[in-house]
C-alpha positions in Angstrom: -9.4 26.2 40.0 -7.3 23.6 38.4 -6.3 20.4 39.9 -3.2 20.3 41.7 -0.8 17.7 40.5 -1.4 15.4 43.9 -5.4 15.5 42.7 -5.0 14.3 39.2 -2.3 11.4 40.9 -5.0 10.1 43.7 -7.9 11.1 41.7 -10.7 8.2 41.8 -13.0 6.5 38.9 -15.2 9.8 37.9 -15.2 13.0 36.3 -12.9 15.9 37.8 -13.7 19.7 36.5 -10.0 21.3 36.1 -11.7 24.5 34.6 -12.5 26.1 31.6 -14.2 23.1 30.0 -11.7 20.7 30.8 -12.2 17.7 32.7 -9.8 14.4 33.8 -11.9 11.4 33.1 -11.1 8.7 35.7 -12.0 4.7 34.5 -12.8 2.2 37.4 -9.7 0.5 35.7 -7.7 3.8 36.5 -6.9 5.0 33.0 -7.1 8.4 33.1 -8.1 10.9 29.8 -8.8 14.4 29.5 -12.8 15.5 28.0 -13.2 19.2 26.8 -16.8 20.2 27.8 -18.7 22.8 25.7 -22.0 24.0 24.6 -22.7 25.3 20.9 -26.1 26.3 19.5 -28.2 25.3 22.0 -26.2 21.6 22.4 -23.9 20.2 25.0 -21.0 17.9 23.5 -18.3 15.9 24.5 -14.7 16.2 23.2 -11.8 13.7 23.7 -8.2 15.7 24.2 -6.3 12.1 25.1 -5.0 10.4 27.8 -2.6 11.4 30.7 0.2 9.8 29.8 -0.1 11.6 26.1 -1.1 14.7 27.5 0.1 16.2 30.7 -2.0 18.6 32.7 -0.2 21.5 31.0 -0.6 20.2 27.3 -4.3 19.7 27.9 -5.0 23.2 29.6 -3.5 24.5 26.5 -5.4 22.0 23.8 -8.9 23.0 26.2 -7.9 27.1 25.8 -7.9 26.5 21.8 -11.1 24.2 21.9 -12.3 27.2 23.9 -11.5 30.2 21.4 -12.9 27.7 18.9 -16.1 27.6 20.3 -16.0 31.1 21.5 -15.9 31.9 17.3 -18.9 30.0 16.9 -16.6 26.3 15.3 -17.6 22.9 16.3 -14.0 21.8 17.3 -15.5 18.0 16.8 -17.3 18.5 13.3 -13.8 20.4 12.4 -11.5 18.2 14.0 -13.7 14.7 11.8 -13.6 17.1 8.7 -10.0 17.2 8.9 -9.6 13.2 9.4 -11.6 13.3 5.9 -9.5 15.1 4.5 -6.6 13.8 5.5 -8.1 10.0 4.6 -9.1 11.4 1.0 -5.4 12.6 0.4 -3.6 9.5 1.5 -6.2 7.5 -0.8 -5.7 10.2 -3.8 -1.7 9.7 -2.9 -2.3 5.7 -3.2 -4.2 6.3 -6.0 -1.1 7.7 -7.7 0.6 4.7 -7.6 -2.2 2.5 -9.1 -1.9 2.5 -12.6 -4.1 1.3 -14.9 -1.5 -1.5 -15.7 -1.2 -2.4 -12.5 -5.6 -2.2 -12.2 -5.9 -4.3 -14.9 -3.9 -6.9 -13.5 -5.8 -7.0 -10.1 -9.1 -7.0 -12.1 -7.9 -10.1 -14.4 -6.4 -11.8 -11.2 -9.5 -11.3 -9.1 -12.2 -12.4 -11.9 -10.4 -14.7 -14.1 -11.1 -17.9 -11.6 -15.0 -17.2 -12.6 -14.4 -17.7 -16.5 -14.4 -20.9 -18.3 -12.5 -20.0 -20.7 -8.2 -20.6 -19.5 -7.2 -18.2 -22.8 -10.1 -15.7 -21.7 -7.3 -14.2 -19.3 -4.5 -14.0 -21.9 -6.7 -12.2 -24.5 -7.5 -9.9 -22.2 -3.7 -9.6 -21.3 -3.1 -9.4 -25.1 -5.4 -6.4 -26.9 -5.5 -4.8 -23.1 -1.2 -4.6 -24.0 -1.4 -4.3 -27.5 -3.5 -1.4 -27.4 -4.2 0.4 -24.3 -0.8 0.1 -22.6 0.9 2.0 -24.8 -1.1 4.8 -24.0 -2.8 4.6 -20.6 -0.1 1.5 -19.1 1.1 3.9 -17.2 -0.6 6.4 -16.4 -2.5 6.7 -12.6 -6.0 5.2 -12.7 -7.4 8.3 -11.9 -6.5 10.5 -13.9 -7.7 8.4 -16.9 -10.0 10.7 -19.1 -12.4 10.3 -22.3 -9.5 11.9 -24.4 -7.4 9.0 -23.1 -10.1 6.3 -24.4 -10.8 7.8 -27.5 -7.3 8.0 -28.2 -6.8 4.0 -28.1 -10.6 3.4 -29.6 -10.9 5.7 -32.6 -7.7 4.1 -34.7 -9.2 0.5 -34.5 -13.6 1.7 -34.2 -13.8 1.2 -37.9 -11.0 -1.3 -38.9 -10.9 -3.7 -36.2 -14.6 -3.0 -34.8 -15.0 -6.0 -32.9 -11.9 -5.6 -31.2 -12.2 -1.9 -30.8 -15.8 -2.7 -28.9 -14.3 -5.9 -26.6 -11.3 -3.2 -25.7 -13.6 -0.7 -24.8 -15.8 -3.2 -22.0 -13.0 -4.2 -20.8 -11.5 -0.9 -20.2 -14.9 -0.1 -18.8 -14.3 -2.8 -16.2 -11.2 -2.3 -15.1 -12.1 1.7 -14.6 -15.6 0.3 -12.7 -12.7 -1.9 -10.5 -11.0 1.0 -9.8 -13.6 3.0 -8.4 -14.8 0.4 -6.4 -11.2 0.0 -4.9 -11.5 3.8 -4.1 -8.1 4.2 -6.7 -10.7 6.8 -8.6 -14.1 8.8 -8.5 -16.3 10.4 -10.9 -17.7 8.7 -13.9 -16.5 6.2 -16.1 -14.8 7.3 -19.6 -15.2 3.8 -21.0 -18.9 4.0 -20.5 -20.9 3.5 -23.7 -24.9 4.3 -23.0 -25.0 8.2 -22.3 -21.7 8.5 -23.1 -19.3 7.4 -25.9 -21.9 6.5 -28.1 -22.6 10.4 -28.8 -18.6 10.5 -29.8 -18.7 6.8 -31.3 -20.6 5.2 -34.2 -22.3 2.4 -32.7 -20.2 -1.1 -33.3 -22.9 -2.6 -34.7 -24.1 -0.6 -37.6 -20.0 -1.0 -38.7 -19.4 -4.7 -38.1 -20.0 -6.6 -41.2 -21.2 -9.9 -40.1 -19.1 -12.8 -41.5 -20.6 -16.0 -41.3 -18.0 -18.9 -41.2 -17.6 -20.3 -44.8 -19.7 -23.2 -45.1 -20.3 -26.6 -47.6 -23.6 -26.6 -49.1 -25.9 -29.6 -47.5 -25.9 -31.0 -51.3 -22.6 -31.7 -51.3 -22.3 -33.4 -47.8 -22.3 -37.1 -48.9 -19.6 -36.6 -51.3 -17.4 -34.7 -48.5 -18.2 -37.5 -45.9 -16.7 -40.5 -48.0 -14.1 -38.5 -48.9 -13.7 -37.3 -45.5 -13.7 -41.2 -44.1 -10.9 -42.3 -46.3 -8.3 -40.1 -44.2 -7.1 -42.0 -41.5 -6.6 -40.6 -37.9 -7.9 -38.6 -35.3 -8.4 -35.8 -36.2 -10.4 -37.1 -39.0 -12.7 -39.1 -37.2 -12.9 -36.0 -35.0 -14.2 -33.7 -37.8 -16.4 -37.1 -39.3 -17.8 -37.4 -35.7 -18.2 -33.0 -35.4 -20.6 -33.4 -38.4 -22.7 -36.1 -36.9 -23.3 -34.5 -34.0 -23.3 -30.7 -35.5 -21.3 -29.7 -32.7 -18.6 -27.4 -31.9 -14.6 -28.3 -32.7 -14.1 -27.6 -28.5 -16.9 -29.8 -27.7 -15.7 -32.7 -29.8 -11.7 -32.4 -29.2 -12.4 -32.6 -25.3 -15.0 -35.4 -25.2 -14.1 -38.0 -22.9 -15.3 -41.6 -22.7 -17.2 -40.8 -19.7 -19.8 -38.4 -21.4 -20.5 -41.0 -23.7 -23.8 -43.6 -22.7 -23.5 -46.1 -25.9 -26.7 -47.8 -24.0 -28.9 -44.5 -24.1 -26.9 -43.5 -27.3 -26.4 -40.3 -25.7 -23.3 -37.9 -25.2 -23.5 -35.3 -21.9 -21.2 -32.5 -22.7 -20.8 -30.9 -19.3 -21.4 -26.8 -18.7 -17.9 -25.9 -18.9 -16.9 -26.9 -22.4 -20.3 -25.3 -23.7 -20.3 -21.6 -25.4 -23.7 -21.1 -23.0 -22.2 -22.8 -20.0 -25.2 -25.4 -19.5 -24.9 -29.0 -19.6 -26.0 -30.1 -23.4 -27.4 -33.2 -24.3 -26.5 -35.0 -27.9 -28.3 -37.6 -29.3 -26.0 -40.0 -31.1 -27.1 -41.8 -34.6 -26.4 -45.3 -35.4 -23.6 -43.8 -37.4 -22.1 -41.7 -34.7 -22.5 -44.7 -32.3 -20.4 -47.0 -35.0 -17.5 -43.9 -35.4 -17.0 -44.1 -31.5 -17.4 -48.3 -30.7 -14.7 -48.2 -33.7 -12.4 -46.0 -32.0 -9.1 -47.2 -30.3 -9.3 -47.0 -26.4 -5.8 -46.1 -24.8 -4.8 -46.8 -21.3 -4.4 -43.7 -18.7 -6.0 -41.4 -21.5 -9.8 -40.1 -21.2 -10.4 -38.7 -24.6 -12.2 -40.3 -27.7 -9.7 -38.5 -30.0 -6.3 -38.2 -28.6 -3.8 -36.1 -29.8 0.2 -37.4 -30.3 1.1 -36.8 -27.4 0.0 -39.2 -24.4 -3.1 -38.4 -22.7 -3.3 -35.4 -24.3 -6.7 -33.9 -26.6 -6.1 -33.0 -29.7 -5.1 -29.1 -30.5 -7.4 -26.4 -31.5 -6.4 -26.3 -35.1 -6.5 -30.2 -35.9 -10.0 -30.3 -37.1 -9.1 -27.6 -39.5 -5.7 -28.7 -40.9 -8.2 -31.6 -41.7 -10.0 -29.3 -43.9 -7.2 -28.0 -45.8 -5.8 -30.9 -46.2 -8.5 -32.0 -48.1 -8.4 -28.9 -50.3 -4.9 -29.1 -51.2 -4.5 -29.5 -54.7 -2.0 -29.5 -57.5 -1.2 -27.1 -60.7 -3.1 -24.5 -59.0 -6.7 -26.6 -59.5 -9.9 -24.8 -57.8 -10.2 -26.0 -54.4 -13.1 -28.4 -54.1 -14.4 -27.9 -51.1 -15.8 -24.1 -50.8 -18.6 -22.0 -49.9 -20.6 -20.8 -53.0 -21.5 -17.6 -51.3 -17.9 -16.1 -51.0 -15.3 -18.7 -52.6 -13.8 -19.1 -49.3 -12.7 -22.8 -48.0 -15.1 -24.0 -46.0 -13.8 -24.3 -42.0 -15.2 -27.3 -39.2 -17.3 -24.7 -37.8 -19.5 -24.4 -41.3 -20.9 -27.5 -41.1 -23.2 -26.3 -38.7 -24.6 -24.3 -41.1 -24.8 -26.7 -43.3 -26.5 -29.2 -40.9 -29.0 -25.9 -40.1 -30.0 -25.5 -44.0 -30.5 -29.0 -44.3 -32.9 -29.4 -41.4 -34.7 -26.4 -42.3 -34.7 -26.6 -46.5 -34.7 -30.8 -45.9 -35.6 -31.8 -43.0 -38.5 -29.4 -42.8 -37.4 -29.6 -39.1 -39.2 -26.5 -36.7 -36.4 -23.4 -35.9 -36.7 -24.3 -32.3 -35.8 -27.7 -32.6 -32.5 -27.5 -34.6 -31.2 -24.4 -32.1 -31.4 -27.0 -29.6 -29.3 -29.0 -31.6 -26.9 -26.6 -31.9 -26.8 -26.0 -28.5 -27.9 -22.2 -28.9 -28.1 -19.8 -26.2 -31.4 -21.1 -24.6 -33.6 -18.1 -22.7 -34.1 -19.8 -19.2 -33.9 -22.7 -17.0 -37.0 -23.6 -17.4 -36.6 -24.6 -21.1 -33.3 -26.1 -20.6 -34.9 -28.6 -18.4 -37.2 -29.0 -21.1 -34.6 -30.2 -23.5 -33.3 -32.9 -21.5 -36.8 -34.1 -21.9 -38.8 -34.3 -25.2 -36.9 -31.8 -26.7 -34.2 -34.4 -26.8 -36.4 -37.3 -28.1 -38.1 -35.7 -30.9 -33.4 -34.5 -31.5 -32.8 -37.9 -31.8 -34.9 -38.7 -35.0 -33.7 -35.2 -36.5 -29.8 -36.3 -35.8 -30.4 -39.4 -37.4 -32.3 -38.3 -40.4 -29.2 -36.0 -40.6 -27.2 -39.1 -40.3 -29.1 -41.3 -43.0 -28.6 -37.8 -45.5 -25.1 -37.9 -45.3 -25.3 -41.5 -46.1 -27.0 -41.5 -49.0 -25.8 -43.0 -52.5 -27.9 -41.0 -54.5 -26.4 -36.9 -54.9 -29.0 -34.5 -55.7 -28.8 -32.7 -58.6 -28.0 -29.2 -58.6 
């Protein structure tokens, strides 16, 4: 029989049959909810219908005669009823997924990572090929719904012309599709993926790419660039003069403050952040790069050894190499004088550390593994990067200023 409305008002803490499988559940707080009771296959479960206040004594008789037919039919009203939450969770996600585009995932994945890299223009050449290349066909199209067809169609026109490009676009469309599934905006597999994938419908990137080494000055001819090179007055000058003492990077040498400098230990400390491996790197500094810096001009409220025009500002990306073609400016059309023998080209600031490599190898005599220390080369573990702050960097310093003492030299080989 079911419970009369005065038995569900007064009814205390407990469980109260009301028939057919339905029961009122009492708290000792007094909230009241309804439980269907029913056995399937051997099992006895428990299924909540809702409270009182949601569901009157006539609403719940009716919910507990459909749980009953249910059952009856051989369903699992619960397994249903959690199947249908699924479902109903998977279609709002595939409807919010239609509003993510990959624009609008690409944006997310540059804002969530781009604190992590060292590079400040990392993020805006990402921006850049991501909008001059896949945008236009994939900008705005939902994240999931982004296919192989869709890749190929922005990879193939640039695989073979722009090949290095073509291969950055493709990881980072790779990423951004990885982000997406993460964020539950798609499933399936990735169409960016390379290994198992687009390499059957690509020709690998590497096997295209014809490796261009950046034009470089013979070490011959080193001396008679250097004096040449010290007659130019200015920063930048002294910037490029100091680059080739040190066979460092352009970056490294535009950005180096007063404070990595230890004039005592003749040693500059070029912190992680402004090195292509992100590990500290150690410099040994010849006499002659330790005159260039004691003759420098200090300036008040600015950090850097080679200032740019503007107050405490470092001098720009391309200063180093207007150097360079300055220098190789001439009149009535004359050969340029300073070029690399292997491809005619001008030589650029990042050459010289070829040059300073084929010296110390053809010259020098000096092992492999010492002189890609020098250059600050990827180094394979921790463990050896300790090393080189130790005798690695003492048996540097005599290499630098051997490398030093060659530049100096009066006497130009021959040939």
């Amino acid at each position: 029989m079911s419970l009369t409305a005065k038995e569900i008002e007064h009814a205390k803490p407990g469980m109260h049959a009301d028939g057919n499988g339905l029961y009122l559940r009492v708290q000792e707080r007094g909230t009241k909810s309804w439980i269907f009771r029913f056995q399937l296959n051997g099992k006895r479960r428990e299924m909540g219908i809702g409270t009182l206040a949601d569901h009157p004594a006539k609403s719940a008789r009716g919910k507990a005669a459909e749980l009953g037919a249910m059952v009856r039919s051989g369903i699992d009203p619960i397994n249903q009823r959690e199947q249908a939450q699924a479902e109903a969770i998977a279609a709002l996600k595939a409807s919010q997924a239609k509003a993510i585009s990959f624009d609008i995932a690409a944006a997310e994945y540059i804002k969530t990572h781009k604190a992590a890299w060292k590079n400040t223009k990392h993020a805006q050449q990402w921006e850049n090929t991501l909008a001059a290349y896949a945008s236009p066909v994939i900008g705005s199209k939902p994240i999931d719904e982004i296919t192989t067809e869709d890749v190929l169609q922005i990879l193939k026109p640039i695989w073979t012309t722009k090949t290095e490009t073509a291969s950055r676009l493709r990881s980072r469309i790779e990423l951004i599709l990885s982000y997406g599934k993460a964020m539950k905006w798609r499933q399936g597999e990735n169409p960016a993926l390379w290994r198992g994938h687009l390499d059957a419908l690509l020709p690998p990137a590497a096997k295209l790419k014809k490796v261009r080494h950046h034009p470089a000055l013979p070490y011959v001819q080193i001396s008679t660039f250097m004096k040449e090179l010290r007659k130019i007055p200015g920063s930048g000058a002294r910037a490029l003069e100091f680059a080739i003492l040190t066979a460092t990077r352009s970056g490294e040498v535009r950005l180096a403050t007063w404070r990595e400098i230890e004039l005592d230990k003749k040693l500059w400390t070029v912190p992680a952040d402004r090195m292509k491996a992100n590990r500290e790197h150690w410099v040994p500094l010849s006499r002659q790069a330790i005159a260039l810096v004691e003759a420098l001009p200090k300036f008040e409220d600015c950090p850097y050894l080679f200032p740019g025009p503007r107050d405490q500002k470092p001098l720009s990306d391309m200063t180093l190499t207007a150097v360079v073609r300055r220098m190789n400016t001439t009149e009535d059309e004359a050969p340029m004088p300073w070029i690399d023998p292997k491809n005619g080209d001008s030589i650029v600031p990042h050459g010289f550390r070829s040059t300073f490599r084929d010296w110390s190898a053809e010259v020098g005599h000096y092992p492999r593994d010492l002189a890609e220390h020098a250059l600050a080369h990827s180094l394979p573990d921790k463990v050896e990067a300790a090393y080189q702050r130790g005798t690695m960097l003492e048996r540097r310093a005599p290499m630098m200023q051997d490398w030093a003492d060659y530049i100096d030299r009066k006497d130009e080989p021959v040939g």
